[in-house]
C-alpha positions as CSV (number, residue, x, y, z in Angstrom):
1,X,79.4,104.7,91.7
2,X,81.9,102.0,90.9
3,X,83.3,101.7,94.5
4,X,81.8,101.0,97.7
5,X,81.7,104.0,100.1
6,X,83.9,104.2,103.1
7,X,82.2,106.0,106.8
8,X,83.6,107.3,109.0
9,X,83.0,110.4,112.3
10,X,84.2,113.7,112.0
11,X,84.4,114.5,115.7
12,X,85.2,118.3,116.2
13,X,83.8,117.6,119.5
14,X,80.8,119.2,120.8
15,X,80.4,119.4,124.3
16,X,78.1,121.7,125.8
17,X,79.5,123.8,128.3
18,X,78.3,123.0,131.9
19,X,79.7,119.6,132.0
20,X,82.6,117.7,133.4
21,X,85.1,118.5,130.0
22,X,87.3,115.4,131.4
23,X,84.5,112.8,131.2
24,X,83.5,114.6,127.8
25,X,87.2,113.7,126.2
26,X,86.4,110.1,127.5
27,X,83.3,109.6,125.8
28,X,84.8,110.8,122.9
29,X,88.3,108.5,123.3
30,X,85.2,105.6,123.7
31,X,83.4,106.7,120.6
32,X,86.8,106.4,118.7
33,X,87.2,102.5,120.2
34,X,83.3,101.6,119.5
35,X,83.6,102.7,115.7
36,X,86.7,100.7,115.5
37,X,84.6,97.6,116.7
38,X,81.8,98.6,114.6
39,X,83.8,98.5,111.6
40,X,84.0,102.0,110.5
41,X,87.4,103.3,108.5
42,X,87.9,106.6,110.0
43,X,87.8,109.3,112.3
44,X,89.1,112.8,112.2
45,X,89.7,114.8,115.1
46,X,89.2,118.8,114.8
47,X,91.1,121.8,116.3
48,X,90.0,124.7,118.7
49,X,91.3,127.4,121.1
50,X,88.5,129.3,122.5
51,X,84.4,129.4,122.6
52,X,84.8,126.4,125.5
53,X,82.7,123.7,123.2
54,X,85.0,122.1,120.7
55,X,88.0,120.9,123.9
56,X,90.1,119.4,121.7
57,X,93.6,121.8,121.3
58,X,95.8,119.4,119.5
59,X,94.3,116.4,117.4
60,X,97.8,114.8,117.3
61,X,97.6,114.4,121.3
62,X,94.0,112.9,121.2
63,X,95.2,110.8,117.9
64,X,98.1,109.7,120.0
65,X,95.8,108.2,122.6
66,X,93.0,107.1,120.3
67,X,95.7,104.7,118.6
68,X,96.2,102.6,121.4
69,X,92.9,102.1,121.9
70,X,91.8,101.2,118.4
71,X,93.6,98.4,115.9
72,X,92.2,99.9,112.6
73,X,90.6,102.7,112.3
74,X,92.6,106.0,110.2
75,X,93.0,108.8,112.3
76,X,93.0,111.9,111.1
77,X,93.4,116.0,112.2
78,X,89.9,117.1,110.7
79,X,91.4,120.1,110.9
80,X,94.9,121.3,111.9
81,X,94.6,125.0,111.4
82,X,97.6,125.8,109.0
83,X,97.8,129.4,110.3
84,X,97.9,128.8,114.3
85,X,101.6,126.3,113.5
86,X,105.2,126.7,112.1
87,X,105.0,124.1,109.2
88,X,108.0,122.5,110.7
89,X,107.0,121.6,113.6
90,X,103.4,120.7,112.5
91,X,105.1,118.2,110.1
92,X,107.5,116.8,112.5
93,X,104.7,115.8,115.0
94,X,102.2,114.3,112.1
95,X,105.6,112.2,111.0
96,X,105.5,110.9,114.3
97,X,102.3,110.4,114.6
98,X,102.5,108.0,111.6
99,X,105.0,106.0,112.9
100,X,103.3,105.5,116.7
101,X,99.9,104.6,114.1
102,X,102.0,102.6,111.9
103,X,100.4,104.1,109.1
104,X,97.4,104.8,110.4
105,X,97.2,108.4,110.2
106,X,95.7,111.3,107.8
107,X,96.5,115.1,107.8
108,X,93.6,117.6,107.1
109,X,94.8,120.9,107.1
110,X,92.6,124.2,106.9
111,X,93.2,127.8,107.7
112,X,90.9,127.6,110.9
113,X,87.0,127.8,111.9
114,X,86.8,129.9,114.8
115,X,87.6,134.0,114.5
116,X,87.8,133.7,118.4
117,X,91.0,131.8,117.8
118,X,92.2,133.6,115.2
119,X,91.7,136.8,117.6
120,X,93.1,135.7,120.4
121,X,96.6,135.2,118.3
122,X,96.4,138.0,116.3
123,X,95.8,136.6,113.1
124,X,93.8,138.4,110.3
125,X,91.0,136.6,108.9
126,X,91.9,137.7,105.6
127,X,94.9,136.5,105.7
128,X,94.1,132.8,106.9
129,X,93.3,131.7,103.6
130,X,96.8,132.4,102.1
131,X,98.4,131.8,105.1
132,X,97.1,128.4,104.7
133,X,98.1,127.7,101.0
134,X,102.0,129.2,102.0
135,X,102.1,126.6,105.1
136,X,100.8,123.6,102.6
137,X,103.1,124.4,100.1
138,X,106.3,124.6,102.6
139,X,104.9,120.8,104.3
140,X,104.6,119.1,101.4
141,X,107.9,120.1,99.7
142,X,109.2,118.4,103.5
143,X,107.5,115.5,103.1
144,X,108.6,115.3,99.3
145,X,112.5,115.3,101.9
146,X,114.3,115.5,98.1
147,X,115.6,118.6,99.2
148,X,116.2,121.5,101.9
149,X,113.2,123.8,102.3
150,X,114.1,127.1,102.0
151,X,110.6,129.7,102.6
152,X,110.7,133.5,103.5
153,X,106.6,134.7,104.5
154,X,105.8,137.6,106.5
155,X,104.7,135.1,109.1
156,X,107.3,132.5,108.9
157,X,110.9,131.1,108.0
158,X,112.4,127.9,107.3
159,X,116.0,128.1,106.7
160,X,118.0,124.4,105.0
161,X,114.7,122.5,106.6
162,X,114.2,119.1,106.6
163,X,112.6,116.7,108.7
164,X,114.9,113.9,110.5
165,X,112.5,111.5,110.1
166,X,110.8,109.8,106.7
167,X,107.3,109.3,107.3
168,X,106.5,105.5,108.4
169,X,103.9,105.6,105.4
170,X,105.9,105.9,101.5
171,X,105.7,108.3,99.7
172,X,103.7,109.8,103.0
173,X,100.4,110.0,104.6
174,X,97.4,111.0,103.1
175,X,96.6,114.8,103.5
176,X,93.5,116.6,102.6
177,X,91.9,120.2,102.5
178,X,89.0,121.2,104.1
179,X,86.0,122.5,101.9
180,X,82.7,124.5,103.1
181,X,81.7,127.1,100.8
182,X,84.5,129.2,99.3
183,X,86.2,127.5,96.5
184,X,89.7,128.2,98.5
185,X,90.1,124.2,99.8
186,X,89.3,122.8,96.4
187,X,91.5,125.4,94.9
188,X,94.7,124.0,97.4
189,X,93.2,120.5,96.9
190,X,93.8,120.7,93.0
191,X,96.8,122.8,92.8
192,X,98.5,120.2,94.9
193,X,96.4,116.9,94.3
194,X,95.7,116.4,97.4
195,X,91.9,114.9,99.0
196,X,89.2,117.3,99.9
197,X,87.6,116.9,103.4
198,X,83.6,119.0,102.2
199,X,82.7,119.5,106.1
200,X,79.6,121.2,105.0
201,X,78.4,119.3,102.7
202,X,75.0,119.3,103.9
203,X,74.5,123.1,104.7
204,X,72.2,124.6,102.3
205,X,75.6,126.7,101.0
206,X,77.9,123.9,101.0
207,X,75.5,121.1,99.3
208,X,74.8,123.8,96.1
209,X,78.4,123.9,95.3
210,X,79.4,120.6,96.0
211,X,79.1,119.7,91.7
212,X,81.4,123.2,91.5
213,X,84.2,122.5,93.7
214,X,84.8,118.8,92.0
215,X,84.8,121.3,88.9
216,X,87.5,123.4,90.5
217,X,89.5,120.4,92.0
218,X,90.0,119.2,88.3
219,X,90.6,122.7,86.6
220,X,93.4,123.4,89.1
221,X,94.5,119.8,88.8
222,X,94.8,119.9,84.8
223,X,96.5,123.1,85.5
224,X,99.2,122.2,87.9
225,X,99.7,118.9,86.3
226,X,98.3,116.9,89.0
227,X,95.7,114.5,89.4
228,X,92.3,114.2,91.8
229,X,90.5,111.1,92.4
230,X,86.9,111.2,93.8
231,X,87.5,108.5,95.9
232,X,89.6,110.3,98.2
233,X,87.0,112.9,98.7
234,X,84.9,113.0,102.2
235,X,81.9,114.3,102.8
236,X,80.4,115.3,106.3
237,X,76.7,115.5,107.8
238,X,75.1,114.9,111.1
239,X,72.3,112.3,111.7
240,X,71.1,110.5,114.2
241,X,69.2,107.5,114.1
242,X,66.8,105.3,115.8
243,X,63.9,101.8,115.3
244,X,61.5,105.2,114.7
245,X,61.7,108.1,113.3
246,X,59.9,109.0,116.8
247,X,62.1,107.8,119.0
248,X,65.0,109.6,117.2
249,X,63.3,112.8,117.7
250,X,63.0,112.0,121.7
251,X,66.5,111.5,121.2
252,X,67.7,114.6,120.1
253,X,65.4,116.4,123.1
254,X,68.5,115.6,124.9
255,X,70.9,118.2,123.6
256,X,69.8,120.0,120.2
257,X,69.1,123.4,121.5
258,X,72.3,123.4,123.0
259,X,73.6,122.3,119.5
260,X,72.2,125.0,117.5
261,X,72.4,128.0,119.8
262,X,76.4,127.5,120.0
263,X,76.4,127.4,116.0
264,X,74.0,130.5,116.1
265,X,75.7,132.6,118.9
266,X,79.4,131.7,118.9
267,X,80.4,129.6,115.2
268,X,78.0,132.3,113.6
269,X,76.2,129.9,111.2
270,X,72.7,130.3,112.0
271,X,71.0,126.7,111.4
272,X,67.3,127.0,112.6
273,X,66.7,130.5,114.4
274,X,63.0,130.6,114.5
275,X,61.9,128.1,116.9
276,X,63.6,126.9,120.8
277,X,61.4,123.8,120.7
278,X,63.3,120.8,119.7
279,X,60.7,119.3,117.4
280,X,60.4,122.2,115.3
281,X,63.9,122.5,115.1
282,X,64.0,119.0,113.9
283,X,61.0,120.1,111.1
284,X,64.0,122.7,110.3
285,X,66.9,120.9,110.1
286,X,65.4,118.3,107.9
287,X,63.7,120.4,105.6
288,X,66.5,122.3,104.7
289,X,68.3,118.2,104.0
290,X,71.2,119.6,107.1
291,X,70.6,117.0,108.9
292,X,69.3,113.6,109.4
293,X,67.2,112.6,112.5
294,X,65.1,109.3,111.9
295,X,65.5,105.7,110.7
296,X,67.9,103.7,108.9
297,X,66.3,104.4,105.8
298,X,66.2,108.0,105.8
299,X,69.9,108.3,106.4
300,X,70.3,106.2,103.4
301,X,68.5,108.3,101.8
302,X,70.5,111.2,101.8
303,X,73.9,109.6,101.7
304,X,72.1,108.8,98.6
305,X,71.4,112.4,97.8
306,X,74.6,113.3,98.6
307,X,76.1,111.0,95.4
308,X,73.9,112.2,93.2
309,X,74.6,115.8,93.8
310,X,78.5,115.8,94.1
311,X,78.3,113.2,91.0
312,X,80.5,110.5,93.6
313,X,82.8,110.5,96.2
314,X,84.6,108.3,98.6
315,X,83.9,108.5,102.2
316,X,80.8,110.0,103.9
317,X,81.6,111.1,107.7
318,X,78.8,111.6,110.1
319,X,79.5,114.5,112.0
320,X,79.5,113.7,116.2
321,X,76.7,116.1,117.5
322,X,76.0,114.4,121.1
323,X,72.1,115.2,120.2
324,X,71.3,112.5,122.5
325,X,72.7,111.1,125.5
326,X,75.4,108.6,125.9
327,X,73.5,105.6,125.6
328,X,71.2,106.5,122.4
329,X,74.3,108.1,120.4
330,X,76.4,104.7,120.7
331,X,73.0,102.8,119.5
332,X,73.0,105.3,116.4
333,X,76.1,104.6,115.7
334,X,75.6,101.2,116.0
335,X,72.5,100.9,113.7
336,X,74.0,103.0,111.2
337,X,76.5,100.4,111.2
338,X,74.7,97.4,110.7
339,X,71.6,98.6,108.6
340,X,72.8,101.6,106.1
341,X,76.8,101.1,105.8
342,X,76.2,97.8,104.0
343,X,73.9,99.2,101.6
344,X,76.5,101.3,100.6
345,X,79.7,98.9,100.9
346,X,78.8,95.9,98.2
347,X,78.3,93.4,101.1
348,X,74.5,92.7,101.1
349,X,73.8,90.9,97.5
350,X,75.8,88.2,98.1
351,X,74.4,86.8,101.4
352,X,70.9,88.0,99.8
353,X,71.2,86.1,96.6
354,X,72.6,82.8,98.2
355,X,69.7,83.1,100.8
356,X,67.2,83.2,98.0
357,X,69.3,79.9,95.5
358,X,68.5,78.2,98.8
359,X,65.0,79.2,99.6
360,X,64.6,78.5,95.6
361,X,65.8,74.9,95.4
362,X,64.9,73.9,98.5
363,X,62.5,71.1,98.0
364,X,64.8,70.0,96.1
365,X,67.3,69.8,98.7
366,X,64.9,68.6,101.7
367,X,64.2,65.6,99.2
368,X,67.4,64.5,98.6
369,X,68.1,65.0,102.4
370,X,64.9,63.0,103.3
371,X,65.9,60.4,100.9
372,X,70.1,60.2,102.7
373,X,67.9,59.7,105.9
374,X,65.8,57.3,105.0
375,X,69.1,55.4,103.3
376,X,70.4,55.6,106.5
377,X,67.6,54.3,108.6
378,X,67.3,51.0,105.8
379,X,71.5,51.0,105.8
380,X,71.4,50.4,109.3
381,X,68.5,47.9,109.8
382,X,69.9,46.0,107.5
383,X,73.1,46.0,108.9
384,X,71.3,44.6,112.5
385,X,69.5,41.8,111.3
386,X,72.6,40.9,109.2
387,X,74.5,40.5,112.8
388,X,71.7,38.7,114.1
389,X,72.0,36.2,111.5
390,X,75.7,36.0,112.2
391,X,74.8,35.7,116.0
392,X,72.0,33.2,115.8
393,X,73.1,29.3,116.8
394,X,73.8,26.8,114.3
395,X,71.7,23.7,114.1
């Protein structure tokens, strides 16, 4: 690629139910602040009503408090669920929210993960997808503010809208649709040219059509009269990392199973049913190229994979798992950081290749060093025994 990859966390969250949910939301307000430090661009905070694991119910609240703890880092909703919101007021509260960020945050929009939410409000699943487009389409033409929004749907009005405030960022903030396997975000993405957020990018489903959906994006794009750029597209995966590929794996004992059998049992995407031992599980998870659990190098590895299948893209987003404990996830972080983000960022040749000039020339160097000392040393001897000479008596 001819751009240096952006990273960043897409933090649904994942808590596993039996714990204190308050000190949960405060590990994951501390994750936000440590990426910040660690120099990552971005996090995006995900959306959920029911299932008890994913305890964030409104990304704009936790982006609200995230901002004051961070000074860089993009915020984003990874997802707000189109369906579950009057597009009014969802637009209203992300302008705000990019004012209180000044500028700092993103809007990813999707029609929503979980049928348990979906349920519990009485939406039909097979109307989410549509439901989402309709909302899109009535948010954007607000943000666009050129005109009063006029929409009739079966599911909602606006009547004269507009929004009372401009966005802080111009034109406006950045929004993208989420992608897994149906071609439905891509399709939204390209209609309206917006950035596609591929959150299963690693599944086996979601990696095989990864080349398609960039296909789609521009078909719908030349179609609409739009344009796409694959530098605002983001794709997601967990990893976690360690010194070892060993130690990851004693890691991850922590809180895999736990991982998996929500995904199998309540999110109904079966990741690695055959085995309860977490070893095993880790065999499955990396042979199907899911996940990542090992060194430096092997999550280089598939980010690497991950360019060559989708052809290029912009940001790669390590999805928060809490596989490990406290302690161990913040050193993953940390290590991805400083070992495989600057493989990927431009940032390593130049230090490298004026290491090496150095190395290269200096003898060199040491001699013409050696030889200023050795000036010195005579320089200043002779400079003594001249002020002797002025110092000695006179006959």
């Amino acid at each position: 690629m001819d751009w240096p990859l952006r990273f960043g966390v897409f933090l649904a969250p994942f808590h596993p139910v039996g714990q204190n949910p308050t000190l949960a939301l405060e590990r994951d307000l501390e994750l936000v602040a440590r990426l910040d430090q660690l120099g990552f661009d971005e996090a995006w905070i995900g959306e959920h009503h029911s299932a008890g694991y994913e305890l964030i119910a409104s990304p704009e609240v936790f982006i609200a408090a995230a901002a004051q703890r961070t000074r860089r880092l993009r915020l984003g909703t990874g997802v707000s669920s189109l369906p579950y919101h009057h597009p009014l007021i969802l637009a209203d509260r992300l302008v705000l929210l990019d004012h209180l960020t000044r500028g700092r945050v993103m809007f990813g929009v999707g029609p929503g993960a979980l049928p348990s939410d979906a349920f519990m409000m009485g939406i039909d699943p097979m109307r989410q997808r549509d439901m989402m487009e309709e909302s899109l389409e009535a948010i954007l033409a607000l943000l666009e503010g050129t005109e009063p929004v006029t929409r009739q749907t079966d599911w909602f009005t606006l009547r004269d809208a507009r929004l009372q405030l401009r966005p802080y960022t111009h034109p406006r903030f950045e929004v993208a649709v989420a992608a897994q396997i149906s071609p439905a975000g891509p399709r939204a993405a390209g209609r309206f040219g917006l950035s596609l957020l591929s959150i299963g990018a690693t599944t086996a489903g979601g990696f095989d059509v990864l080349g398609s959906h960039w296909v789609t994006m521009e078909e719908r794009a030349a179609e609409f009269g739009t344009t796409v750029d694959r530098r605002r597209w983001r794709l997601v995966g967990p990893m976690h990392i360690a010194e070892t590929e060993e130690q990851a794996r004693r890691d991850v004992a922590f809180g895999l199973v736990q991982w998996v059998d929500y995904f199998e049992r309540v999110a109904a995407l079966p990741l690695a049913p055959n085995t309860l031992d977490p070893d095993k599980m880790v065999d499955e998870l990396m042979a199907t190229g899911f996940a990542v659990v090992g060194t430096p190098d092997m999550a280089a590895a598939q980010i690497e994979r991950l360019v060559e299948q989708s052809g290029g893209f912009g940001t790669f987003l390590l999805m928060a798992t809490e596989w490990a404990d406290r302690e161990a996830t913040l050193h993953s972080y940390e290590l991805f950081a400083r070992e495989v983000m600057p493989r990927f960022q431009g940032s390593l040749p130049a230090p490298i290749t004026s290491r090496d000039w150095a190395a290269e020339h200096r003898p060199e160097f040491i001699g013409r060093v050696g030889g200023a000392i050795m000036q010195a040393i005579s320089d200043h001897q002779a400079e003594r025994e001249a002020k002797r000479g002025d110092l000695a008596p006179s006959d």
